[in-house]
KOLDRENMI-744081 format. One record per residue (C-alpha): x, y, z; residue number from 0. Coordinates in steps of 0.25 Angstrom, whole numbers, plus 5000, padded with zeros to 4 digits. Example, Ala and Ser with C-alpha at 12.3 -4.5 7.8 and 13.67 -1.06 7.14 Angstrom:
R, x, y, z, pos
R, 5049, 4982, 5031, 0 $
R, 5055, 4996, 5029, 1 $
//
This chain:
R, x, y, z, pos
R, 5003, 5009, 4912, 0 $
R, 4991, 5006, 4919, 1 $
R, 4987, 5017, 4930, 2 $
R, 4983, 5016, 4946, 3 $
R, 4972, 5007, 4949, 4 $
R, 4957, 5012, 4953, 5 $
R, 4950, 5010, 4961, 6 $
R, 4938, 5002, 4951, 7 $
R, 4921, 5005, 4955, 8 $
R, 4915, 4992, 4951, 9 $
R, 4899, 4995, 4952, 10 $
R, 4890, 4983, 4950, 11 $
R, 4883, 4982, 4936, 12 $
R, 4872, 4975, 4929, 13 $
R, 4873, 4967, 4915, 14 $
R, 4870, 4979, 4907, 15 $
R, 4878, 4990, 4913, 16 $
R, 4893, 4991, 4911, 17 $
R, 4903, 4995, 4921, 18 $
R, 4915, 5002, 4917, 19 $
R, 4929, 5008, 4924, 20 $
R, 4936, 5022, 4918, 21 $
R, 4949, 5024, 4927, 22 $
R, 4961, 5030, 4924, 23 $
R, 4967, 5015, 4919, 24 $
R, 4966, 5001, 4913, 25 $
R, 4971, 4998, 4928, 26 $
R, 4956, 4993, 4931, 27 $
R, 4956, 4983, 4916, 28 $
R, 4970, 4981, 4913, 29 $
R, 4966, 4965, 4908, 30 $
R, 4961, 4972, 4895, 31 $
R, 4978, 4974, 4892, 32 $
R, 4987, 4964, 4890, 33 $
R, 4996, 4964, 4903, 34 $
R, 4989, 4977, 4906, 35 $
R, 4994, 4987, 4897, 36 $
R, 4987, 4995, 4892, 37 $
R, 4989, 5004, 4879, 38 $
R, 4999, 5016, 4880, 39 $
R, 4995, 5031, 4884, 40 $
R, 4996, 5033, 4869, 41 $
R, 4981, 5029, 4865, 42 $
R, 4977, 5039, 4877, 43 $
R, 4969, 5050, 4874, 44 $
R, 4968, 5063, 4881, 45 $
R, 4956, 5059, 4891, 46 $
R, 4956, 5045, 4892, 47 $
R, 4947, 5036, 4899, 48 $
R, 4951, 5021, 4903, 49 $
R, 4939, 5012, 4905, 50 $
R, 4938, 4998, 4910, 51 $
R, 4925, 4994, 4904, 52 $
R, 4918, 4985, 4913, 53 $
R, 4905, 4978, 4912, 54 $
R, 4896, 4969, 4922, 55 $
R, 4909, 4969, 4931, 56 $
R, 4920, 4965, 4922, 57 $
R, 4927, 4974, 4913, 58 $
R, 4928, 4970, 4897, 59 $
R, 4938, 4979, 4892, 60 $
R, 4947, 4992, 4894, 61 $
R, 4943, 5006, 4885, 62 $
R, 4951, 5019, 4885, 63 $
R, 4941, 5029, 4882, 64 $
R, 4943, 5045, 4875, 65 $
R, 4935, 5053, 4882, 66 $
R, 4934, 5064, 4872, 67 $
R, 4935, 5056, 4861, 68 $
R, 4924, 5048, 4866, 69 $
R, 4930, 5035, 4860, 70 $
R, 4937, 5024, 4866, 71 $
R, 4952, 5023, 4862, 72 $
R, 4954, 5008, 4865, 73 $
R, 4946, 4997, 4872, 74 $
R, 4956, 4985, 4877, 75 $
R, 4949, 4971, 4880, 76 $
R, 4953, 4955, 4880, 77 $
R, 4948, 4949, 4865, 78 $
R, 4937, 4939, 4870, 79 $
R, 4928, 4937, 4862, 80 $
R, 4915, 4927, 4865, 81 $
R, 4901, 4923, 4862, 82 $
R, 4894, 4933, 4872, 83 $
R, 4881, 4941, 4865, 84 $
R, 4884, 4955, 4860, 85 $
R, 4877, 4962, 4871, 86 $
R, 4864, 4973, 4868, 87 $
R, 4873, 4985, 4864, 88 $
R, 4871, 4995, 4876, 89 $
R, 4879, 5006, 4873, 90 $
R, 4887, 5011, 4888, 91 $
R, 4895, 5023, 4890, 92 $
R, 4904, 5026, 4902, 93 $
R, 4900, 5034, 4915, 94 $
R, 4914, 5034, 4919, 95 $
R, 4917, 5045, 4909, 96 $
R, 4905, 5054, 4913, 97 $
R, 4914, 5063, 4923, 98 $
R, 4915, 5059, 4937, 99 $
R, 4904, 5051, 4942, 100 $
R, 4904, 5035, 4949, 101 $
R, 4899, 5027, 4938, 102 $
R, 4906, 5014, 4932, 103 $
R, 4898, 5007, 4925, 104 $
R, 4896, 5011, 4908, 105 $
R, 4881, 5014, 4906, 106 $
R, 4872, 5018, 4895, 107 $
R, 4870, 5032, 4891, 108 $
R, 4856, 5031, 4896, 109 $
R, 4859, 5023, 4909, 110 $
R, 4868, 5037, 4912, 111 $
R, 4859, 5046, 4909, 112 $
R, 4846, 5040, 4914, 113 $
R, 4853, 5033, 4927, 114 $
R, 4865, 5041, 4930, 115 $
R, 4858, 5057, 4927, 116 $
R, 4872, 5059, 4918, 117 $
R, 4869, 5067, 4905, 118 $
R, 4872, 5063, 4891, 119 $
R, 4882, 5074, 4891, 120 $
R, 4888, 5069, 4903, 121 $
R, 4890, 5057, 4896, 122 $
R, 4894, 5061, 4882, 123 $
R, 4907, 5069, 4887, 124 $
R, 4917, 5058, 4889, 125 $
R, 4912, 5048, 4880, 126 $
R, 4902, 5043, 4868, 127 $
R, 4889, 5042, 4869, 128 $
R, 4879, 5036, 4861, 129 $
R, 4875, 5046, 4853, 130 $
R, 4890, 5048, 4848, 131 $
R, 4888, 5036, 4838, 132 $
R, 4873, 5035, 4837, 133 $
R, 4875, 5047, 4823, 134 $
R, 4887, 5040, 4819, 135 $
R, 4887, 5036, 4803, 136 $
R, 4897, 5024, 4799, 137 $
R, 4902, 5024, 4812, 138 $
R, 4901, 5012, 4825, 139 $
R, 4903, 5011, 4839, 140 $
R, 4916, 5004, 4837, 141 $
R, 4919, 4996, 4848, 142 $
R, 4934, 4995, 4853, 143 $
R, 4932, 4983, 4862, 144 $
R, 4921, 4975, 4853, 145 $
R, 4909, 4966, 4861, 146 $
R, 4914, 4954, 4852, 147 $
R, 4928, 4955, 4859, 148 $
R, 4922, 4951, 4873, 149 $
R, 4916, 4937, 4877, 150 $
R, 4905, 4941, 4888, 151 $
R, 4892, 4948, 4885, 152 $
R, 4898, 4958, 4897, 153 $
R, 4909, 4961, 4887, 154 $
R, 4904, 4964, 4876, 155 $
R, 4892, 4974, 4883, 156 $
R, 4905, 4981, 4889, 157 $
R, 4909, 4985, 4875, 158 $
R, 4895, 4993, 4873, 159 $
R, 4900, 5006, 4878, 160 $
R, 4904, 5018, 4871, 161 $
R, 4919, 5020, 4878, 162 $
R, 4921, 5007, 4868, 163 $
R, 4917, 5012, 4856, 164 $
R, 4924, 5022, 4843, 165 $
R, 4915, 5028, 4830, 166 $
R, 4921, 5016, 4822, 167 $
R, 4919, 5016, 4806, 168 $
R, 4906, 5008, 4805, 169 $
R, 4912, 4998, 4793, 170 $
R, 4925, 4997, 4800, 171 $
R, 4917, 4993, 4813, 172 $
R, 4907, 4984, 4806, 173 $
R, 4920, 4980, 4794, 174 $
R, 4935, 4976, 4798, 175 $
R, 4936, 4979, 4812, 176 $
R, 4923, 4971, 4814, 177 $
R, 4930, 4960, 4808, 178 $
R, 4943, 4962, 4816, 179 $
R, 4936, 4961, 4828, 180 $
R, 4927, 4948, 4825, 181 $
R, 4936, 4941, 4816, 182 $
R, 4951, 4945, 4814, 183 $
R, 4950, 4947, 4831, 184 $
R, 4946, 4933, 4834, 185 $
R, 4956, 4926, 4822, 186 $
R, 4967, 4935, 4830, 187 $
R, 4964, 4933, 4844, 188 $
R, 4964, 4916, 4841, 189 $
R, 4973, 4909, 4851, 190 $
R, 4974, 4922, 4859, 191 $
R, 4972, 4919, 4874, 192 $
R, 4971, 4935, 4876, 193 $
R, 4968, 4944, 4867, 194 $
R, 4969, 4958, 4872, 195 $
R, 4963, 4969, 4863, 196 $
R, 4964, 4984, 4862, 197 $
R, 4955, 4992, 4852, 198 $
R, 4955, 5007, 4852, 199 $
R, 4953, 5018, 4841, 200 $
R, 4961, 5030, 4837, 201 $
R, 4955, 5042, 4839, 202 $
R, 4951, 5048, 4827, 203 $
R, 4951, 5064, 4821, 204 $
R, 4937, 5065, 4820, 205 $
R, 4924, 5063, 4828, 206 $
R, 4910, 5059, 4827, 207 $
R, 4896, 5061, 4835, 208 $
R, 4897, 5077, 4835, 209 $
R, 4913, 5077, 4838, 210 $
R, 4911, 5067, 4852, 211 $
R, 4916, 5054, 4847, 212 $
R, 4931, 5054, 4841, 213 $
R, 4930, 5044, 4827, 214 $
R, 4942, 5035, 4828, 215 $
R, 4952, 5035, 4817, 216 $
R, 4957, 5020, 4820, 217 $
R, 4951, 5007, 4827, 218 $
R, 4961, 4999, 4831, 219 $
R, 4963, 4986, 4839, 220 $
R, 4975, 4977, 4844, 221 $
R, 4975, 4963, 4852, 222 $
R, 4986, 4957, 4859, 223 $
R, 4985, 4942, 4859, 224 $
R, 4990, 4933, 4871, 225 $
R, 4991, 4917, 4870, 226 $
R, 4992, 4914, 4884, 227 $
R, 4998, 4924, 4892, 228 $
R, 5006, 4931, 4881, 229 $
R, 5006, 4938, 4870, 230 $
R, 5003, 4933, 4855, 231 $
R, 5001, 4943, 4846, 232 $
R, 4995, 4957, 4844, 233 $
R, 4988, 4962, 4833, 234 $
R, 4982, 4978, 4830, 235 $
R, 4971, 4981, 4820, 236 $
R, 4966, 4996, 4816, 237 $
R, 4957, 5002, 4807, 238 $
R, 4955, 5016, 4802, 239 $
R, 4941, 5020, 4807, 240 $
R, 4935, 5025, 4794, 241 $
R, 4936, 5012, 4786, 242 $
R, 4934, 4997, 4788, 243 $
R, 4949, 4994, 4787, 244 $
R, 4956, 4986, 4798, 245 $
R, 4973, 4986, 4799, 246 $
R, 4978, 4973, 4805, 247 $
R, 4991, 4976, 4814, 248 $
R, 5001, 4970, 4822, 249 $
R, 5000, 4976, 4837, 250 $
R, 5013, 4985, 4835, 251 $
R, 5008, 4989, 4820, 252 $
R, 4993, 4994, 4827, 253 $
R, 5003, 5000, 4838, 254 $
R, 5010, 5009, 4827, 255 $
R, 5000, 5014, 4821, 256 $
R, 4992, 5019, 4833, 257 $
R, 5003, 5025, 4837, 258 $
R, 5002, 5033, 4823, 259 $
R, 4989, 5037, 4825, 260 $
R, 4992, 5040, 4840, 261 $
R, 5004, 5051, 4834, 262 $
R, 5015, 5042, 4837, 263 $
R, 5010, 5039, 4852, 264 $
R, 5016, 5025, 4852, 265 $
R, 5003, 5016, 4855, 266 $
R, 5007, 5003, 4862, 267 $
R, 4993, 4995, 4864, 268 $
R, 4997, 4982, 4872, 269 $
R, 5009, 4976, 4881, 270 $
R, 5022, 4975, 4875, 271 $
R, 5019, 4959, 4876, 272 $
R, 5008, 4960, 4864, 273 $
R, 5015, 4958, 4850, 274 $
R, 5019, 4970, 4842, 275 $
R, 5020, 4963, 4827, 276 $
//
């Protein structure tokens, strides 16, 4: 269930700065879930944070962020692909979890320190930084929600920030999931008149950038397609993050097995409407 509503701080923006919102909810970016729902508490970690990524006053898509895992553990967004450039790849991170302090918009590591006095400690904390993934050896920055899924130049900028991103297995990254998401995605998503997406990673036993960053030990995705105002069909795809393997799945099949992983906490991604087989 979606929580209380907040009161949301909208502070204006240039091209190149982001504007992000982290409450206590999806209540603030509920049209990233079909009919509002949003995955159960199962996918929950210890010290979440729910961030409503917004960017030159629009928002793009929805992320739940691990705070002490420093990884994302989904990124929920409408499938809509479009001809818009890839932007310069401007790396942001999210002020928002720097303790208590005013700021809404994502910034760069330097805009933070330079402009707003915070210290790189400050920073490092609750999230990734830079230099988490700058050593990494086989390893990418693994977008959740990719820059190709989103039709506007604005869109595609949003997902450059690091609350969106997992250590992903290089030839998986650049292999089989980099086919799912340009290829198998649009065959798919044909004829769909919606296509919301949820994209998350299971978090994994071991950890990379001196112990800071959790190394997911599955990336997974699921879409539920609409044809008009109703649902079509569903589908789930998941890929163990060590080799360049994709699993093809049905919703209900991709359902089961994250509940596996999560140790029996039944996982339920999307509204009861979405198609299970």
């Amino acid at each position: 269930m979606l929580g209380p509503l907040l009161l949301l701080q909208v502070l204006a923006s240039c091209l190149w700065l982001g504007h992000s919102e982290v409450v206590n909810s999806f209540t603030s970016c509920p049209q990233f879930f079909y009919e509002g729902t949003i995955p159960n508490d199962a996918l929950n970690p210890k010290n979440p944070a729910w961030i409503c990524q917004r960017f030159s006053n629009s928002y793009h898509y929805a992320t739940l962020y691990d705070r002490e895992r420093r990884i994302p553990v989904y990124s929920a967004y409408k499938y809509q692909p479009g001809d818009a450039k890839r932007p310069h790849t401007w790396w942001f991170v999210e002020p928002q979890l720097i303790g208590k302090n005013d700021l809404k918009e994502m910034k760069t590591e330097s805009f933070l320190t330079q402009d707003d006095k915070f210290s790189l400690h400050q920073i490092k904390e609750s999230q990734a930084v830079l230099d988490d993934y700058k050593p990494l050896k086989n390893l990418d920055r693994g977008h959740l929600s990719p820059n190709g899924h989103h039709n506007s130049r604005e869109g595609k900028t949003a997902t450059f920030t690091l609350t969106n991103i997992v250590p992903q297995d290089s030839s998986l990254n650049q292999g089989q999931w980099n086919i799912y998401e340009s290829k198998t995605m649009p065959q798919l998503a044909d004829g769909c008149t919606t296509t919301y997406v949820i994209t998350g990673a299971v978090p994994g036993r071991n950890n990379v950038a001196e112990g800071r960053v959790n190394r997911p030990s599955h990336i997974w995705s699921a879409a539920c397609c609409l044809e008009g105002t109703k649902p079509k069909k569903a589908w789930g795809i998941i890929a163990k993050n060590d080799k360049n393997q994709v699993e093809n799945l049905s919703l209900g099949e991709l359902e089961k097995t994250l509940t596996n992983l999560y140790r029996g906490k039944t996982v339920t991604l999307f509204n009861n409407a979405c198609p299970r087989k």
